[in-house]
C-alpha positions as CSV (number, residue, x, y, z in Angstrom):
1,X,0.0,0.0,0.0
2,X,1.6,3.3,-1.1
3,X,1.7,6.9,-0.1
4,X,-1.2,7.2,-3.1
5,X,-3.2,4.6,-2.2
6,X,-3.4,5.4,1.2
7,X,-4.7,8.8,0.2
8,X,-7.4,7.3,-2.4
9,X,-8.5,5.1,-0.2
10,X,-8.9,8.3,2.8
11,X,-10.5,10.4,0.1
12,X,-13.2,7.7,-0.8
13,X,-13.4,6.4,2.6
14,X,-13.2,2.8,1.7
15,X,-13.1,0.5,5.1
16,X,-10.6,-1.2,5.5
17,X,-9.5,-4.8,4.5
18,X,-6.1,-6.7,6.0
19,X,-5.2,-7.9,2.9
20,X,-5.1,-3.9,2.1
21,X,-1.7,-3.5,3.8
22,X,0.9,-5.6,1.8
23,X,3.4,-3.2,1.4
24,X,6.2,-3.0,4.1
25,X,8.2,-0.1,5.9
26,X,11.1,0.1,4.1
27,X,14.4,1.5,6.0
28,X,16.2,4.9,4.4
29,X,18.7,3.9,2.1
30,X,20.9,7.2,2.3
31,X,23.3,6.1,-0.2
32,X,20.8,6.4,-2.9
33,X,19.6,10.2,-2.0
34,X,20.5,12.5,-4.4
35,X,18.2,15.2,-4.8
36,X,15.2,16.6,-2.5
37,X,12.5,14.3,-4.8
38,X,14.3,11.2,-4.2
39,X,14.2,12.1,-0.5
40,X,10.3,12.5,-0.8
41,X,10.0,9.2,-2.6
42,X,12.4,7.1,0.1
43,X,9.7,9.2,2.9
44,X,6.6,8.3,1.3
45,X,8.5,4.4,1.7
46,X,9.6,4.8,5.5
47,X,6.8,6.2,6.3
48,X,7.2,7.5,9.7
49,X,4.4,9.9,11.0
50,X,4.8,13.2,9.0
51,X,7.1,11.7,6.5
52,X,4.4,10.0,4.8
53,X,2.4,13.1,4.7
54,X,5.1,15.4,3.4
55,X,4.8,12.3,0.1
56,X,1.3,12.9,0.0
57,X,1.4,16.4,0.0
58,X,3.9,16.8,-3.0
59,X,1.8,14.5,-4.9
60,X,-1.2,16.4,-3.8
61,X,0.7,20.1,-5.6
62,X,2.3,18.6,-8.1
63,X,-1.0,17.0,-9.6
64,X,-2.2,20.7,-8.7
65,X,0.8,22.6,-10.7
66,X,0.4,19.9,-13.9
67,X,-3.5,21.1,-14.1
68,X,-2.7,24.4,-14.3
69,X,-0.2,23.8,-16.5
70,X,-2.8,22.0,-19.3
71,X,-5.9,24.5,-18.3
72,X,-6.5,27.5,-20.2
73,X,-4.7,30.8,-18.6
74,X,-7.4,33.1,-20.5
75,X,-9.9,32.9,-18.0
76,X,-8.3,31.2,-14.7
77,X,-10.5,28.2,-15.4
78,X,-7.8,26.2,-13.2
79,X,-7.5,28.1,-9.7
80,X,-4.3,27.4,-7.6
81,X,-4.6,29.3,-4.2
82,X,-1.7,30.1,-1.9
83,X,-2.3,31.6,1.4
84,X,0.3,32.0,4.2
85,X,1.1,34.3,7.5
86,X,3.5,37.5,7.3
87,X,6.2,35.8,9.6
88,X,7.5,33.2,7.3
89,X,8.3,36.2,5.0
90,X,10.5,37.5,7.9
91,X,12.5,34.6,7.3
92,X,14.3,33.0,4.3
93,X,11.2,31.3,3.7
94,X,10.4,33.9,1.7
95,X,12.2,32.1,-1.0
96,X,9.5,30.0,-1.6
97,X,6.9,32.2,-2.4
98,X,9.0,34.2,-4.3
99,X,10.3,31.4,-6.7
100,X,6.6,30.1,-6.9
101,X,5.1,33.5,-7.7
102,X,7.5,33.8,-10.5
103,X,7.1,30.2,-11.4
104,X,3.0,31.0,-11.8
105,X,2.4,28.1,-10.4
106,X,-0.3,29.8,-8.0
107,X,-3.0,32.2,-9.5
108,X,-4.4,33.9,-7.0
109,X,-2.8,34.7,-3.0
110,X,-4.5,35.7,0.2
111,X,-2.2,36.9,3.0
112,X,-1.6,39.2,5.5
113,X,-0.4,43.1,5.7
114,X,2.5,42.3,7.4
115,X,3.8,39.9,4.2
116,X,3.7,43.4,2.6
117,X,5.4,44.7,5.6
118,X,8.6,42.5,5.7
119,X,8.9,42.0,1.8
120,X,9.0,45.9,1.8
121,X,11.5,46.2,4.2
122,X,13.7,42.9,3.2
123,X,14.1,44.5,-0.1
124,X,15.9,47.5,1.0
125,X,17.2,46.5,4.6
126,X,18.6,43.3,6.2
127,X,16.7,41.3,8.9
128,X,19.5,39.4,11.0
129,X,19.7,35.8,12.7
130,X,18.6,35.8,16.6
131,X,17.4,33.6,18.9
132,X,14.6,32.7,21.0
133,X,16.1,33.0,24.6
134,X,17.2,36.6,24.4
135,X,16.2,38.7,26.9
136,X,13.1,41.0,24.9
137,X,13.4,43.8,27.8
138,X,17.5,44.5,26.2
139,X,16.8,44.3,23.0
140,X,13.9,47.1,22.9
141,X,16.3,49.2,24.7
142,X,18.6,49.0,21.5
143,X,16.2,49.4,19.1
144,X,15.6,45.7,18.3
145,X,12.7,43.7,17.4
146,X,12.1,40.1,18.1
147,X,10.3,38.0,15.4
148,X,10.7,34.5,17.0
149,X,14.7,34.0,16.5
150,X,15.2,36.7,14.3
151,X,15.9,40.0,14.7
152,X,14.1,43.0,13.1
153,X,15.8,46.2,14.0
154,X,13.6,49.5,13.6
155,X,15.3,50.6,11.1
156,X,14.6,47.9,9.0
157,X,11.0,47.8,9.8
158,X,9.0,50.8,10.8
159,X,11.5,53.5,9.4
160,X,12.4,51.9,6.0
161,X,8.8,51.5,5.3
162,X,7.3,55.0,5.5
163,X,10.5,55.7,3.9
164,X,10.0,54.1,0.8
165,X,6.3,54.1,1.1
166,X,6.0,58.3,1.7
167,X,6.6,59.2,-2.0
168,X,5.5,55.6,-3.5
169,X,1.8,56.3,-2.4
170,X,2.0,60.1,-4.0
171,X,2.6,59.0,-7.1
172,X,0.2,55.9,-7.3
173,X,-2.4,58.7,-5.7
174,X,-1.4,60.9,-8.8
175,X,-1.8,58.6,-11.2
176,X,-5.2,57.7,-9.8
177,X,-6.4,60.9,-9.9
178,X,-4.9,61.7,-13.3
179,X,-6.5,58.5,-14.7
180,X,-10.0,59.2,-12.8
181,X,-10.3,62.7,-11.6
182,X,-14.3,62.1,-10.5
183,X,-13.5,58.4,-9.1
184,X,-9.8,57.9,-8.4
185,X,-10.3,55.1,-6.0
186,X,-13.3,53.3,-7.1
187,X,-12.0,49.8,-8.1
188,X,-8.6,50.1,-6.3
189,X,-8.1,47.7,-3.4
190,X,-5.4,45.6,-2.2
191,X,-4.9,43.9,-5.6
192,X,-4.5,46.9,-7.0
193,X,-2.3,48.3,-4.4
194,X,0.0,45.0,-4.3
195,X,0.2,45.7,-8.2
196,X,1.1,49.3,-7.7
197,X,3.8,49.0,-4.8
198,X,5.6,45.8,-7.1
199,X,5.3,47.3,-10.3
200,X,7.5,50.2,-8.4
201,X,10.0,47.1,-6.7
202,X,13.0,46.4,-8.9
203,X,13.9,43.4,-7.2
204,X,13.7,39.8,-8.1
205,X,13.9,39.0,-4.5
206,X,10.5,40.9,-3.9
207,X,7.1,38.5,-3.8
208,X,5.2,42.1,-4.7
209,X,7.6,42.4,-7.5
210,X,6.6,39.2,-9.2
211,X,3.0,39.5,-8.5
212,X,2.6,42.4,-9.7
213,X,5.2,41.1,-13.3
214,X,2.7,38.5,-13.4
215,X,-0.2,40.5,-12.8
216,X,-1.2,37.5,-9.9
217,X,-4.1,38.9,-7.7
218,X,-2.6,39.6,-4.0
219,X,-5.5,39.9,-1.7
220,X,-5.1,41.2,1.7
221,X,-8.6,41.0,3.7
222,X,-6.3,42.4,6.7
223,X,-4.9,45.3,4.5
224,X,-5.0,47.9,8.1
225,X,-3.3,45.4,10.6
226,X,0.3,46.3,9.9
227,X,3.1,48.9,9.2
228,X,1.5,49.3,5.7
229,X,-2.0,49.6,7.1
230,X,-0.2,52.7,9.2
231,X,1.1,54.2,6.2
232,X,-2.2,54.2,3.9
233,X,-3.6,56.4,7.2
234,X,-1.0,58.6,7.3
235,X,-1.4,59.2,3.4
236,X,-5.4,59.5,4.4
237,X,-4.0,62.6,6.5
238,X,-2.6,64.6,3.7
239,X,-5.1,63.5,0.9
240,X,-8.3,63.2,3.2
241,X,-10.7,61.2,0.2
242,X,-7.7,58.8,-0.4
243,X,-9.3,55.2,0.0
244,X,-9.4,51.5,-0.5
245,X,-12.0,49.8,-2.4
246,X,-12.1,46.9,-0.2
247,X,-15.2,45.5,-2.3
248,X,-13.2,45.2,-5.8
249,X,-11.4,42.0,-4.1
250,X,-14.3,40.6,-3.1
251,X,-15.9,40.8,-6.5
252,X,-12.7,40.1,-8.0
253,X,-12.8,37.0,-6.1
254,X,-16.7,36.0,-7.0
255,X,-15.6,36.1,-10.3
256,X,-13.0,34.0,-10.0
257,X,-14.8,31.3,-7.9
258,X,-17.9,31.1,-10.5
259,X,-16.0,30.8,-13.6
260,X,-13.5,28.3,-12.1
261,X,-13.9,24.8,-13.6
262,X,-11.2,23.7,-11.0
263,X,-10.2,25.1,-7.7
264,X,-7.2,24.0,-5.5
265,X,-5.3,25.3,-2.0
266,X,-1.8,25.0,-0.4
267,X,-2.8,26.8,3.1
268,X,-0.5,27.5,5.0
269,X,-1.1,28.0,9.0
270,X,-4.5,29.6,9.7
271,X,-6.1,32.8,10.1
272,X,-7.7,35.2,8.2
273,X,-5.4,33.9,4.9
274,X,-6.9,30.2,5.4
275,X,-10.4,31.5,6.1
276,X,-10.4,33.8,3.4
277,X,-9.8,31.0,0.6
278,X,-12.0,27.9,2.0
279,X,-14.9,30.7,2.7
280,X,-15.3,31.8,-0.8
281,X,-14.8,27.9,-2.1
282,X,-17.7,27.1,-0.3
283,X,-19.8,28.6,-3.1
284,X,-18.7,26.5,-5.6
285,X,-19.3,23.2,-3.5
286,X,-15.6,23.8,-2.0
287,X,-12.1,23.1,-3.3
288,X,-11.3,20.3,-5.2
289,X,-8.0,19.4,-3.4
290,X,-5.6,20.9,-1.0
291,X,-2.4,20.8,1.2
292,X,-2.1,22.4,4.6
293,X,0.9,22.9,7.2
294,X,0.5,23.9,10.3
295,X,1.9,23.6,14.3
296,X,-1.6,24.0,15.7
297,X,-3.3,21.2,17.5
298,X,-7.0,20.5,16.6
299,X,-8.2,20.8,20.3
300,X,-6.9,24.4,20.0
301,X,-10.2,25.7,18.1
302,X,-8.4,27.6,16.1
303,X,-8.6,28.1,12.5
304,X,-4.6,26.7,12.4
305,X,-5.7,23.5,14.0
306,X,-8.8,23.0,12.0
307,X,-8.1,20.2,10.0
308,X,-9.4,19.9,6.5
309,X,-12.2,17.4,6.7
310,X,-13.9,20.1,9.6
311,X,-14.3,21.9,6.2
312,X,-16.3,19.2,4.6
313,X,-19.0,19.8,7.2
314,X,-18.8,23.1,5.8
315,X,-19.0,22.4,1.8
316,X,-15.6,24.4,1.8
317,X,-13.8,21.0,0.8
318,X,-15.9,18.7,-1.5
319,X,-15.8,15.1,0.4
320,X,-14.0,13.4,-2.3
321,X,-11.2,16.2,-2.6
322,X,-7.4,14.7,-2.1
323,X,-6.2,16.7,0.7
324,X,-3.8,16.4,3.4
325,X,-2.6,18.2,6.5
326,X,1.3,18.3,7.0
327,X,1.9,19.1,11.1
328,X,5.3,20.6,11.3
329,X,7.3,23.7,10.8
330,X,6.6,25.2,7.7
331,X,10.5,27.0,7.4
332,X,11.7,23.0,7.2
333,X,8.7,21.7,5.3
334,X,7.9,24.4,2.4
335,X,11.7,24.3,1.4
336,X,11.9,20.3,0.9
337,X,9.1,20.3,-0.9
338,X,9.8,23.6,-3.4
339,X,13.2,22.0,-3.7
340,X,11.8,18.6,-5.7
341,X,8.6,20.7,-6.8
342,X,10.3,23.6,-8.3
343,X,13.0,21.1,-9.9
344,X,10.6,19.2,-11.4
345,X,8.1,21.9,-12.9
């Protein structure tokens, strides 16, 4: 019984037979490693806990990135979803999104402000290596913020932001006004922001930069809950009708759902980002497959710890969708798997 069959037999919910499991645990054979997919194919053999799941999950995406290879890109008939917290952007993790941004092998995002926040400030300033035992009560008193074990000093947050986004938000709010004197801000929310701030980001490092080259829809339902979020109030002060047409993602998103022939999610974590994509599935009968990582423990409540078949119950998951949920650090899982997945596609 493989990594596959285990997971069709899950998603139809077949019982159970003992003649079923005939295939053995097989011990790593480390000698014959020599690239992150053969590493995923000797896990999905050792099985192991997680290990099996990180197999099923790279199956899961890769039959997800071959759709939307072979669907139509006039139209997004073939959705690929990608949602994900700000804090792995802190971290080198960033990578990942980056490289499958640029890639296109995801169509349409939903995250938080503060992914704006830190890809803003990682493209002009350095975030440095920490740790989680220092002592928080020294480190303010140096100008130095904490993000788990890394360290986010103020200039490279707070100050390097309203630096850069001062005289970025003029111009877009020129060009607005010069395009739509009566209506300047009728039909521009956060996609159209995202779109605006990378199309001004000359750096392939930059996930905005390569959203916004690739024209892939950013949506931030959280746009106000971060550095950011401060900065489009402070431009409210000096141009008091500025604004955010919150309600052009949301019909930008309708659209998308109800023209979608196919619809599939890598989720990572919880939140408003995970919410956002299963809520807005649920109108087409739910998602047609999806992968999610998370740390959170289903007795938690949360939206993290959720696991996917709670959405079923919902119709945010269709009952026969392949889906899986990967427990375990995203910073060690997303890079093994981008490292076959990415190589391969």
């Amino acid at each position: 019984m493989t990594a596959e069959f285990i997971l069709d037999m899950l998603v139809r919910g077949d019982m159970v037979k003992p003649d079923d499991f005939d295939v053995p645990v097989e011990d790593y054979d480390f000698s014959t490693i020599n690239s992150p997919t053969s590493l995923i194919e000797q896990m999905a053999k050792a099985g192991g806990f997680t290990a099996t799941k990180i197999a099923i999950a790279k199956d899961v995406l890769n039959n997800m990135f071959t759709e939307l290879d072979a669907s139509p890109h006039e139209g997004n008939t073939h959705l690929n979803w990608l949602s994900f917290p700000a804090c792995l952007c802190a971290t080198g993790t960033r990578g990942f999104f980056v490289e499958a941004l640029k890639r296109k092998r995801f169509n349409v995002v939903i995250t938080t402000c503060g992914t704006l926040d830190h890809d803003i400030a990682r493209t002009f300033r350095n975030y440095y290596h920490g740790a989680f035992e220092l002592d928080d009560v020294e480190l303010a008193d140096h100008g130095l913020n904490r993000l788990g074990n890394v360290i986010v000093p103020t200039s490279s947050y707070g100050d390097i932001i309203e630096e850069i986004l001062t005289p970025m938000l003029e111009e877009i709010d020129n060009e607005r006004r010069s395009s739509n004197s009566e209506n300047p801000w009728q039909g521009f929310g956060t996609v159209e922001l995202c779109w605006a701030i990378g199309d001004r980001i000359n750096d392939e490092g930059s996930i905005l930069h390569w959203a916004a080259k690739n024209r892939i829809p950013v949506i931030i339902p959280g746009i106000y809950d971060g550095s950011v979020g401060a900065q489009l109030f402070m431009h409210r002060q000096k141009a008091g009708d500025f604004n955010l047409d919150l309600l052009a993602d949301q019909q930008l998103l309708s659209d998308l759902v109800w023209t979608a022939d196919s619809s599939h999610a890598l989720m990572v974590g919880g939140g408003i980002s995970k919410h956002h994509v299963i809520w807005w599935n649920q109108y087409r009968g739910g998602l047609d497959s999806a992968v999610q990582i998370t740390t959170a423990p289903e007795h938690d409540g949360s939206l993290s710890g959720a696991r996917l078949r709670e959405a079923i119950s919902w119709g945010k998951i269709r009952a026969e969708a392949p889906q899986v949920v990967v427990e375990g650090d995203a910073s060690v899982i997303l890079p093994i798997l981008g490292s076959s997945l990415f190589n391969e596609n």
